[in-house]
C-alpha positions in Angstrom: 65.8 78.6 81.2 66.7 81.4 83.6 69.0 84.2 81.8 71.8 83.7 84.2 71.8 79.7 83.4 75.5 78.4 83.4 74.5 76.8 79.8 72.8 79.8 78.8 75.0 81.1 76.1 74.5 84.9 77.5 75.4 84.2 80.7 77.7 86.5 82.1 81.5 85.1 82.3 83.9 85.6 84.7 87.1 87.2 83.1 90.0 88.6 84.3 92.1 90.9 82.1 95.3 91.9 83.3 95.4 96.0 83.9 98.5 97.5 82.5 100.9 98.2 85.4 100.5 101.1 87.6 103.1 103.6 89.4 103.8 102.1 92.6 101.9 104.3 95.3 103.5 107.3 96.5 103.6 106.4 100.0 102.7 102.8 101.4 101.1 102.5 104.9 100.1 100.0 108.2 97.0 98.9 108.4 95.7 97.1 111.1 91.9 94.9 111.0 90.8 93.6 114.2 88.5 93.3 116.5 85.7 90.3 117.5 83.4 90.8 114.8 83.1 89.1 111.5 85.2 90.6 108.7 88.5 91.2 108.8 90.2 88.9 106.6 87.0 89.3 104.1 87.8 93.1 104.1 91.7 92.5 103.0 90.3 90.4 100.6 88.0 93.3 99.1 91.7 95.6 99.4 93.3 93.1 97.2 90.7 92.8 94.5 90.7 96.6 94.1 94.3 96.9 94.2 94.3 94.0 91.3 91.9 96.2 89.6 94.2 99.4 89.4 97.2 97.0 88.4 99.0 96.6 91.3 100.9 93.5 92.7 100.0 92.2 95.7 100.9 89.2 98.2 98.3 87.2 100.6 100.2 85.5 103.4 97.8 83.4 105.5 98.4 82.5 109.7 97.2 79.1 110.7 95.0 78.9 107.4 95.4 76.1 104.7 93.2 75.0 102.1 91.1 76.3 99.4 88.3 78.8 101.0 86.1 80.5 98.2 88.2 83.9 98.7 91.2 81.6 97.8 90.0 80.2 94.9 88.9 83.6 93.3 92.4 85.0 94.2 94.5 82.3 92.9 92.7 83.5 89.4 93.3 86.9 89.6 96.4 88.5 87.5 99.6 89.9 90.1 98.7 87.8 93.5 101.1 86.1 95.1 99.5 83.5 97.8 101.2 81.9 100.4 99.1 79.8 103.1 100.5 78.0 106.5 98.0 76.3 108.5 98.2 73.0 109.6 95.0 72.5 109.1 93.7 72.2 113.0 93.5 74.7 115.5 95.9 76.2 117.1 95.7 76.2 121.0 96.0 79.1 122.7 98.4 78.9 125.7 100.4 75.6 124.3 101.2 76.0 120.2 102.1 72.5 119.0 106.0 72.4 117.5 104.6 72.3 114.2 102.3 75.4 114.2 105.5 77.6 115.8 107.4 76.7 112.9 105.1 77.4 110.4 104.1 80.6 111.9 107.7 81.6 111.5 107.8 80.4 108.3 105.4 82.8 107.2 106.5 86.1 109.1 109.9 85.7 107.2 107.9 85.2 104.1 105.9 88.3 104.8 108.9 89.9 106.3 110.6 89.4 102.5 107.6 90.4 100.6 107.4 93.4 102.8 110.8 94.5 102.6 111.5 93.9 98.5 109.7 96.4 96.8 108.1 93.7 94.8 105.0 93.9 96.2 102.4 97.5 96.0 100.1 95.0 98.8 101.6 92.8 101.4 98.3 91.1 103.5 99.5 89.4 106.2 96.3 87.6 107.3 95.3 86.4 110.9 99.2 87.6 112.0 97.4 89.5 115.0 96.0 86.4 116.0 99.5 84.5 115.9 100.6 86.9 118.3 98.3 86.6 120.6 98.7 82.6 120.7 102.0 83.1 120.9 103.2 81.5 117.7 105.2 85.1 116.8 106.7 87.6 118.5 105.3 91.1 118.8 108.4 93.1 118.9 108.9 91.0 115.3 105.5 92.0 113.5 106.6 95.4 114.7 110.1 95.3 113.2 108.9 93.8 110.0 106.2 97.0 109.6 109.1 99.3 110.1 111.3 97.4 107.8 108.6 97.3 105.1 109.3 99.0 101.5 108.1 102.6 101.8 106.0 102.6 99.0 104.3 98.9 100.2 101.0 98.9 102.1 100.9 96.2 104.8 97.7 95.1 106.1 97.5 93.3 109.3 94.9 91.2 110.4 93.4 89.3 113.0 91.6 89.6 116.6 92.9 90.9 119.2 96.3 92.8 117.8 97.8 94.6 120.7 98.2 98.3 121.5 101.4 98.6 120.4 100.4 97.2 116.8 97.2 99.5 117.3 99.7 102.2 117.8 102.1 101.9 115.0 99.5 101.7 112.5 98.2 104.1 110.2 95.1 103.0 109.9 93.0 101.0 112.4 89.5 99.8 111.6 88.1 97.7 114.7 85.3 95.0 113.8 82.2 94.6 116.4 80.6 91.8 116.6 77.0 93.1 117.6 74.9 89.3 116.7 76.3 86.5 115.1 73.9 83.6 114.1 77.0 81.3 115.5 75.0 81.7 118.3 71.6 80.6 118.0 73.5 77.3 116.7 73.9 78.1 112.7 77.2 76.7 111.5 79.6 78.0 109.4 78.1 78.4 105.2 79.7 77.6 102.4 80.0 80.7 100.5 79.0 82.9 103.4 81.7 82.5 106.0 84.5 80.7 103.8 
């Protein structure tokens, strides 16, 4: 028996313990992740778990996602996140968005548009919303009113490829992914674990 076996009775649990509540922060900003490399959602993630960890509340609202990805299932267990997810469930084409993706897509930008504005939230992700824009499913001008519109004292996190220069512009905080080699292509599929 290794000492990290599940039946090992000193193997490590995971617990969550809510934090006390913290001061909201002082000043909440726009941050946009983008880019063609791996890791932008997976980075918003990692903001929400340490915003969890100082006792802040946060909200997830997921573009063209649906189902229970390992990120999703951790989240759903920690204390103070609120998750909301509309996907179909099959891709989204680019140039001609099936009637069913464009109203979910504006489903969720009024969601995140509420979250954003209430004050309820210290974190507002709005995941893969660059990439609704750029398949047309929302409207730039919108994403853009929504960030101005936003709580002053909520971050917004924006994510997604390809979020256009005026998003680029009106945020506070850019951070570009590169995708230098990807073992997508030499054939490897996606992991379990690894890239969802």
């Amino acid at each position: 028996m290794t000492p990290y076996d599940e039946d090992d009775a000193t193997y490590p649990r995971f617990e969550v313990r809510p934090r006390a509540r913290r001061k909201p922060l002082p000043i909440g900003l726009v941050q946009v992740y983008t880019g063609g490399g791996k890791g932008k959602s997976t980075a918003s993630f990692g903001l929400l778990t340490r915003a969890v960890g100082h006792g802040l509340r946060c909200c997830l609202i997921q573009f063209m996602k649906k189902g229970n990805y390992g990120e999703i299932v951790t989240l759903r267990k920690l204390p103070g996140v609120h998750i909301e997810q509309y996907g179909s469930g099959h891709w989204v084409k680019r140039d001609h968005p099936a009637a069913e993706d464009l109203a979910l897509a504006d489903h969720a930008l009024r969601s995140g548009a509420r979250a954003a504005a209430s004050g309820k939230f210290d974190l507002v992700v709005l995941d893969e919303v660059n990439t609704a824009v750029v398949r047309g499913l929302v409207k730039l001008g919108d994403v853009l009113a929504l960030a101005d519109a936003k709580a002053p004292r909520t971050e917004l996190v924006l994510t997604g490829r390809g979020a256009p220069k005026a998003l680029l512009d009106r945020a506070d905080l850019v951070t570009m992914m590169v995708g230098m080699k990807h073992p997508y292509h030499r054939g490897l599929d996606a992991r379990a674990g690894i890239e969802w």
